[in-house]
N, CA, C and O atoms as a CHARMM CRD file, in Angstrom:
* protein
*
  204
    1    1 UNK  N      0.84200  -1.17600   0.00000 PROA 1      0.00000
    2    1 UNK  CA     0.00000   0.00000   0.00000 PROA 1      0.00000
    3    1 UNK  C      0.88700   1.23900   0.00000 PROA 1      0.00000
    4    1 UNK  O      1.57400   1.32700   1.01700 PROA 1      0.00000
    5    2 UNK  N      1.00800   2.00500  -0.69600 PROA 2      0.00000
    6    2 UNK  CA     1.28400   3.25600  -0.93700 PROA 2      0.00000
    7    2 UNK  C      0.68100   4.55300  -0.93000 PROA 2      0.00000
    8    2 UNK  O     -0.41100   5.00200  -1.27900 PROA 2      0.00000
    9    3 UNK  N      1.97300   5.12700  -0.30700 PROA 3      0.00000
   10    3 UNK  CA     1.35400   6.69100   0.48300 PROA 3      0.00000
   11    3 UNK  C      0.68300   6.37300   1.89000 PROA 3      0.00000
   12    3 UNK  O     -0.24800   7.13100   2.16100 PROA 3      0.00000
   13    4 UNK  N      0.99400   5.33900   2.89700 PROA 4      0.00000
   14    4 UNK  CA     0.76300   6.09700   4.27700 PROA 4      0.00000
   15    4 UNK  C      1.33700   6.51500   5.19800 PROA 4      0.00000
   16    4 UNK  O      1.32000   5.98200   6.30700 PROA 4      0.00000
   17    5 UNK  N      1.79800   7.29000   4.97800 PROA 5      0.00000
   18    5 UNK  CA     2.28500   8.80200   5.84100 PROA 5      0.00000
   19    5 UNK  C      1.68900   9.93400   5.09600 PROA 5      0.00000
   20    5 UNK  O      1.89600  10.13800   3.90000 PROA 5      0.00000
   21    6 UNK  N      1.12500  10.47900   5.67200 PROA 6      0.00000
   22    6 UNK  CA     0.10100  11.83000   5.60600 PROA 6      0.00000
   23    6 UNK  C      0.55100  13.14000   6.67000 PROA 6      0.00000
   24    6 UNK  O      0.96400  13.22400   7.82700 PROA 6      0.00000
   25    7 UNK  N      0.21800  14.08000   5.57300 PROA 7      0.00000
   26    7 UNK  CA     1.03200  15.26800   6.26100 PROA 7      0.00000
   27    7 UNK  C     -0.54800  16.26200   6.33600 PROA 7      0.00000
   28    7 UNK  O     -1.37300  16.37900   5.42900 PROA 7      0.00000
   29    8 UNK  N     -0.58700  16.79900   7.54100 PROA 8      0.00000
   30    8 UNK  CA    -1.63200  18.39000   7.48700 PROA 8      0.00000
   31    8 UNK  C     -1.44100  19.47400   6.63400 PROA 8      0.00000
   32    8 UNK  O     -0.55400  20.28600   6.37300 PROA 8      0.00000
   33    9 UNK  N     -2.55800  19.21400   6.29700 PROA 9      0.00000
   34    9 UNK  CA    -2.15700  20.97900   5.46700 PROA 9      0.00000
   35    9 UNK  C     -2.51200  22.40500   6.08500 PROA 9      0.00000
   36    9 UNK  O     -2.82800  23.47400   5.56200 PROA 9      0.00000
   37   10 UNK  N     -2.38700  22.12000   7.01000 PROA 10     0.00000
   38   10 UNK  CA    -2.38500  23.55800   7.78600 PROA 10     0.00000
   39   10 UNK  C     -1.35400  23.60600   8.83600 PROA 10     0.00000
   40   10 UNK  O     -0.69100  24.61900   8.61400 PROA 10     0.00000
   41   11 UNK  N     -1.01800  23.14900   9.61000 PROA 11     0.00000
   42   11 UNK  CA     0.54900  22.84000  10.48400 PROA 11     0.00000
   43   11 UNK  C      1.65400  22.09600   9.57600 PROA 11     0.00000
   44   11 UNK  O      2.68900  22.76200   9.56300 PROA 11     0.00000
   45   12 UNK  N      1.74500  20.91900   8.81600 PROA 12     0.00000
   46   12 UNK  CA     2.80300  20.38700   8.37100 PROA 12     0.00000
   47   12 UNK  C      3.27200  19.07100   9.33300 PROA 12     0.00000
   48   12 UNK  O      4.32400  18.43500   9.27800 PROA 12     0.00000
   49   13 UNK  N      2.25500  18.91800  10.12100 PROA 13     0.00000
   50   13 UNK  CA     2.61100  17.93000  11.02700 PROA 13     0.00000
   51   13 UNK  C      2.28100  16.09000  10.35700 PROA 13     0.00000
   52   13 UNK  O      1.28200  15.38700  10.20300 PROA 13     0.00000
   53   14 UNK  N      3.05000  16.01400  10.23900 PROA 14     0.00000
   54   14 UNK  CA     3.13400  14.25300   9.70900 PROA 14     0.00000
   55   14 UNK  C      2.56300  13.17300  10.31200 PROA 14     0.00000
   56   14 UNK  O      2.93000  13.07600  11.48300 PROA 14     0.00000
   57   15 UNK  N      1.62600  12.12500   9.87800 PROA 15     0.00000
   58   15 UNK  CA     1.34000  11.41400  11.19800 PROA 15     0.00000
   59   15 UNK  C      0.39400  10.45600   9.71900 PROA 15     0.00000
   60   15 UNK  O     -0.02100  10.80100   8.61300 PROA 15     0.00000
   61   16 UNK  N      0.39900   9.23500  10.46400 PROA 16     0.00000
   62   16 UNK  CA    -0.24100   8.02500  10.08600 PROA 16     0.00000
   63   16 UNK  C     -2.09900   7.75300  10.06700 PROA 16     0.00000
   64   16 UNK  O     -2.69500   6.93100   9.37100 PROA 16     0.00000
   65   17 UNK  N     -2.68900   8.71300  11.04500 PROA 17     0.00000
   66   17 UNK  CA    -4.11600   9.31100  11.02800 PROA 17     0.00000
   67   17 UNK  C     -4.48800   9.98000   9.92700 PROA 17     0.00000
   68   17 UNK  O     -3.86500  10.74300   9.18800 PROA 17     0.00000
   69   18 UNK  N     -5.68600   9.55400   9.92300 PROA 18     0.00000
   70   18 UNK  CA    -6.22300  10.57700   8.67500 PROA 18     0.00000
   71   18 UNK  C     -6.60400  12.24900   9.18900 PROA 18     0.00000
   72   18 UNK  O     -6.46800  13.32600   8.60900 PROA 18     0.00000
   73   19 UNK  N     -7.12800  11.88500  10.52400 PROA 19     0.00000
   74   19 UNK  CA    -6.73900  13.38200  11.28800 PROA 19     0.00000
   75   19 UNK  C     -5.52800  13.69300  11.76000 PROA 19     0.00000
   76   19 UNK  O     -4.71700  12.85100  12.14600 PROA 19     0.00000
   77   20 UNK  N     -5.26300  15.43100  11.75200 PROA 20     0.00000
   78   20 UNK  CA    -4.22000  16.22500  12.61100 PROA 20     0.00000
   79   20 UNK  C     -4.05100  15.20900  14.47000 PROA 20     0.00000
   80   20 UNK  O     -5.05400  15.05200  15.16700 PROA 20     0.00000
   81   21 UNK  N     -3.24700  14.90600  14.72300 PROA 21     0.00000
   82   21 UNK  CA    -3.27700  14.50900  16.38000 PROA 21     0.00000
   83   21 UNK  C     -3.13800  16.40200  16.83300 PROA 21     0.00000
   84   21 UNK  O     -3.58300  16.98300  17.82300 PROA 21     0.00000
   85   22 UNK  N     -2.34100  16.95100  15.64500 PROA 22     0.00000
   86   22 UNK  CA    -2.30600  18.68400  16.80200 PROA 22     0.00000
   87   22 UNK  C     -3.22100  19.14900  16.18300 PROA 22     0.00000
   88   22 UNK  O     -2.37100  19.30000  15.30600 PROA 22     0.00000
   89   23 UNK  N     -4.29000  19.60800  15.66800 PROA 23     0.00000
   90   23 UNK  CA    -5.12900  20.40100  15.29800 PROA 23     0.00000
   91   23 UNK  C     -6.86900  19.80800  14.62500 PROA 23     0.00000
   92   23 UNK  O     -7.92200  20.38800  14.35800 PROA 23     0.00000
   93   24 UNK  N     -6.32700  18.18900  14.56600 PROA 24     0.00000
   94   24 UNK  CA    -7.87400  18.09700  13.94400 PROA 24     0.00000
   95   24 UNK  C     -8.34500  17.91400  12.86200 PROA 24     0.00000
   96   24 UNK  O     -9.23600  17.13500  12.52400 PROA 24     0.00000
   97   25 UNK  N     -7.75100  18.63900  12.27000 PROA 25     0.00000
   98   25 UNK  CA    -7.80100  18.61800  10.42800 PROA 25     0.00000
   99   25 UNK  C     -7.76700  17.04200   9.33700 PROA 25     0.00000
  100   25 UNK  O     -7.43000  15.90800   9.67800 PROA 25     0.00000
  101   26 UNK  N     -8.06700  17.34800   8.48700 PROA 26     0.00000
  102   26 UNK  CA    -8.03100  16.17500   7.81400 PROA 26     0.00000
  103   26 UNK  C     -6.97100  16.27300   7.25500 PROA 26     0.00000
  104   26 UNK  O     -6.48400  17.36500   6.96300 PROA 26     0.00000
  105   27 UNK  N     -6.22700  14.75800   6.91700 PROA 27     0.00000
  106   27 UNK  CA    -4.79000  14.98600   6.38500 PROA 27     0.00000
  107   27 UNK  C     -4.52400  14.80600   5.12700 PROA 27     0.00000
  108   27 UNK  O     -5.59300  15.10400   4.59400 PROA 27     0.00000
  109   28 UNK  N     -3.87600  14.54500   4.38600 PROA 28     0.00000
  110   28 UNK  CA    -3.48300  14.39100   2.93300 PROA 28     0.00000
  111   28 UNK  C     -2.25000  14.05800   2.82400 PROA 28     0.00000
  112   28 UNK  O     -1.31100  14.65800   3.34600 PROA 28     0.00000
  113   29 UNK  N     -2.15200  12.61100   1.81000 PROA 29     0.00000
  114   29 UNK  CA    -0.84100  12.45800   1.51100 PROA 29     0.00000
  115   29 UNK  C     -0.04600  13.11300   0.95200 PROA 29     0.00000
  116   29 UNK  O     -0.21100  13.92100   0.03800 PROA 29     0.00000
  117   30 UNK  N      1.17100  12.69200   1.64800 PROA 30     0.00000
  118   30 UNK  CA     2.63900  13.31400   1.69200 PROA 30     0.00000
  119   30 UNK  C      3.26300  12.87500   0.40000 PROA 30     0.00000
  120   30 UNK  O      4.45100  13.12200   0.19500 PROA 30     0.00000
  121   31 UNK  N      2.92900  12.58400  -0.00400 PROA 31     0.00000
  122   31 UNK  CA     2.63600  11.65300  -2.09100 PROA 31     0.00000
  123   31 UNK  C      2.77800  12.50600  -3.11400 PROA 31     0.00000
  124   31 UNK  O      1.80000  12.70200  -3.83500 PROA 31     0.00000
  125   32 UNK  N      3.57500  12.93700  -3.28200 PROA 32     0.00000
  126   32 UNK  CA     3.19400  13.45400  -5.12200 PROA 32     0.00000
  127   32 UNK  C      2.25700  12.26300  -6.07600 PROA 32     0.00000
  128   32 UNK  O      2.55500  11.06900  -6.12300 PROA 32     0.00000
  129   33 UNK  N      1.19800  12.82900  -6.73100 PROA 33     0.00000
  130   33 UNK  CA     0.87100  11.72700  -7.65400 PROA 33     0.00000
  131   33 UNK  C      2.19400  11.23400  -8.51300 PROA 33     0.00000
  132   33 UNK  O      3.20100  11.94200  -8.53100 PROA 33     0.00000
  133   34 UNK  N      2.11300   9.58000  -9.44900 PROA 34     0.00000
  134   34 UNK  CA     2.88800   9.30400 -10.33200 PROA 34     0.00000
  135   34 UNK  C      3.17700   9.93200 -11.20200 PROA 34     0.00000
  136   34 UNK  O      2.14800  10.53400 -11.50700 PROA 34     0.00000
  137   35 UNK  N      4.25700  10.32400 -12.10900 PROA 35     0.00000
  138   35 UNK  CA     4.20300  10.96700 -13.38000 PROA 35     0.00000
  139   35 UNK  C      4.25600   9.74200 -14.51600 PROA 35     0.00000
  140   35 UNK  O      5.04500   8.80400 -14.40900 PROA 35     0.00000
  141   36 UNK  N      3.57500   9.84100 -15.30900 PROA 36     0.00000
  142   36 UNK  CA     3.27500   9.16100 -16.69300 PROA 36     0.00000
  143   36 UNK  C      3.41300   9.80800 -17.62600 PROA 36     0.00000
  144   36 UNK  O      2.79600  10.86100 -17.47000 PROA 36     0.00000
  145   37 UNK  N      4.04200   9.74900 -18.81900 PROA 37     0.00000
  146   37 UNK  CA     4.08700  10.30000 -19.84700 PROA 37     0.00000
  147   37 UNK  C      2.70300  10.29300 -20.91800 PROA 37     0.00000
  148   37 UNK  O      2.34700  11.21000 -21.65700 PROA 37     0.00000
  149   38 UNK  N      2.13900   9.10300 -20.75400 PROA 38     0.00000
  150   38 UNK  CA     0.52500   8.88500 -21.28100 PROA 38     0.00000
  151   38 UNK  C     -0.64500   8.84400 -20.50900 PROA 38     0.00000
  152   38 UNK  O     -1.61100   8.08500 -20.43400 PROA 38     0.00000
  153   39 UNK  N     -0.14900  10.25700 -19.75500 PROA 39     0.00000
  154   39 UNK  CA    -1.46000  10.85200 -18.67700 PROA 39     0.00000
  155   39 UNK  C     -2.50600  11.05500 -19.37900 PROA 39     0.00000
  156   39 UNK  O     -2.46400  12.09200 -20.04000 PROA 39     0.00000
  157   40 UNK  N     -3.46600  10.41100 -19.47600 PROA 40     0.00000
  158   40 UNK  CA    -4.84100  10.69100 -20.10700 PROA 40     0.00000
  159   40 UNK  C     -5.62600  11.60400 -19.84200 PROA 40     0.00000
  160   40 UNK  O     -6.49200  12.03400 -20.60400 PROA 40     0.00000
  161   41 UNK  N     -5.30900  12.11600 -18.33800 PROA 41     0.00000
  162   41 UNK  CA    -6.12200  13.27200 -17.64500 PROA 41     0.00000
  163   41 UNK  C     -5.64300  14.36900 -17.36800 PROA 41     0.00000
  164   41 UNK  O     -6.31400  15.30400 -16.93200 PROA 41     0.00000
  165   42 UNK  N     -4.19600  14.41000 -17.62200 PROA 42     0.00000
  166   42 UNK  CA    -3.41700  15.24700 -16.86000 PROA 42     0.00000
  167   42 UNK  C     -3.72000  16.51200 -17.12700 PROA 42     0.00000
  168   42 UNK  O     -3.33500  17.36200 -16.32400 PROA 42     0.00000
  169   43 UNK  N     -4.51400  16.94300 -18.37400 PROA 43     0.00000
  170   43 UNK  CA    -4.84200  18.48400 -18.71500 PROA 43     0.00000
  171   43 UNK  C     -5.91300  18.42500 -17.98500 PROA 43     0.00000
  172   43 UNK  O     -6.02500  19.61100 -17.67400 PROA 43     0.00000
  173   44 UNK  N     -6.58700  18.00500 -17.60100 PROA 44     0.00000
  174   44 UNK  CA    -7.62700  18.22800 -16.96900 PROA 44     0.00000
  175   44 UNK  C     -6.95000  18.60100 -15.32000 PROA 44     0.00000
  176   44 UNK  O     -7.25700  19.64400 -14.74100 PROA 44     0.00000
  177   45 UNK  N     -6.10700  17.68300 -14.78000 PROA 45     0.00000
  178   45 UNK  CA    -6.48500  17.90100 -13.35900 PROA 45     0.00000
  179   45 UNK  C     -5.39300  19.08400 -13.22600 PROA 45     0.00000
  180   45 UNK  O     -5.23200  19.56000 -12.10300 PROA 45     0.00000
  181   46 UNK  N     -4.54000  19.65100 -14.43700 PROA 46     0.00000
  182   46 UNK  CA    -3.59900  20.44200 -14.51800 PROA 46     0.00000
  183   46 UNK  C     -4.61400  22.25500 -14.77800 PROA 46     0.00000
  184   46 UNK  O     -4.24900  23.40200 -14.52100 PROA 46     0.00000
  185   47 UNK  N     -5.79000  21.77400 -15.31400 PROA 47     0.00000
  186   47 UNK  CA    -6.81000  23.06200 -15.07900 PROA 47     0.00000
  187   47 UNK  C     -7.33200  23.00400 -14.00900 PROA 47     0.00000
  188   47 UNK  O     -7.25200  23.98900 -13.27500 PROA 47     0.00000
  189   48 UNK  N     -7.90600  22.04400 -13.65400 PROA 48     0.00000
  190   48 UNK  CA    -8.50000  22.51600 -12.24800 PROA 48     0.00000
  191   48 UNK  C     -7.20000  23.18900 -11.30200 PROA 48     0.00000
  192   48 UNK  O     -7.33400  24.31700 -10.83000 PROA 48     0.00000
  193   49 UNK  N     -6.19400  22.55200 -11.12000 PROA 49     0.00000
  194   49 UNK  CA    -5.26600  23.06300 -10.28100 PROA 49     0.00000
  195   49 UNK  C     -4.81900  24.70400 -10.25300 PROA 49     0.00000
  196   49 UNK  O     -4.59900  25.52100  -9.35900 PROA 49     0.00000
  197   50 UNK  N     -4.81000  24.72100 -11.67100 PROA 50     0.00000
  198   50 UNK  CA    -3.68400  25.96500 -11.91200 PROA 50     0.00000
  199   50 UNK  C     -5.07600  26.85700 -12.75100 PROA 50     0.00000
  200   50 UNK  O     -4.76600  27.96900 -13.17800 PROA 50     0.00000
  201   51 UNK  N     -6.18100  26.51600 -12.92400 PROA 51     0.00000
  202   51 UNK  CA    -7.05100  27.52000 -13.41300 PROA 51     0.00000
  203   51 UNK  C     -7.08400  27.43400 -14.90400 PROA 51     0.00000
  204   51 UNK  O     -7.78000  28.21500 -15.55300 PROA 51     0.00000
């Protein structure tokens, strides 16, 4: 299984919970997605991101 360690995005605090242990928050992996050269979606999730 890949990607569990999860970081907060509001402190930066690292932790194995899907919540903050310091603040609560929901966490998000510490993961860059894969890069693929035959990203099928990648313009897409590259607009939502960047507008």
């Amino acid at each position: 299984m890949a990607g569990k360690i999860r970081r907060c995005p509001s402190d930066g605090t690292y932790t194995l919970n899907f919540s903050c242990p310091a603040c609560g928050n929901e966490t998000r992996t510490a993961h860059p997605a894969r890069y693929s050269p035959q990203d099928r979606l990648g313009k897409y999730r590259r607009k939502v991101r960047y507008g």
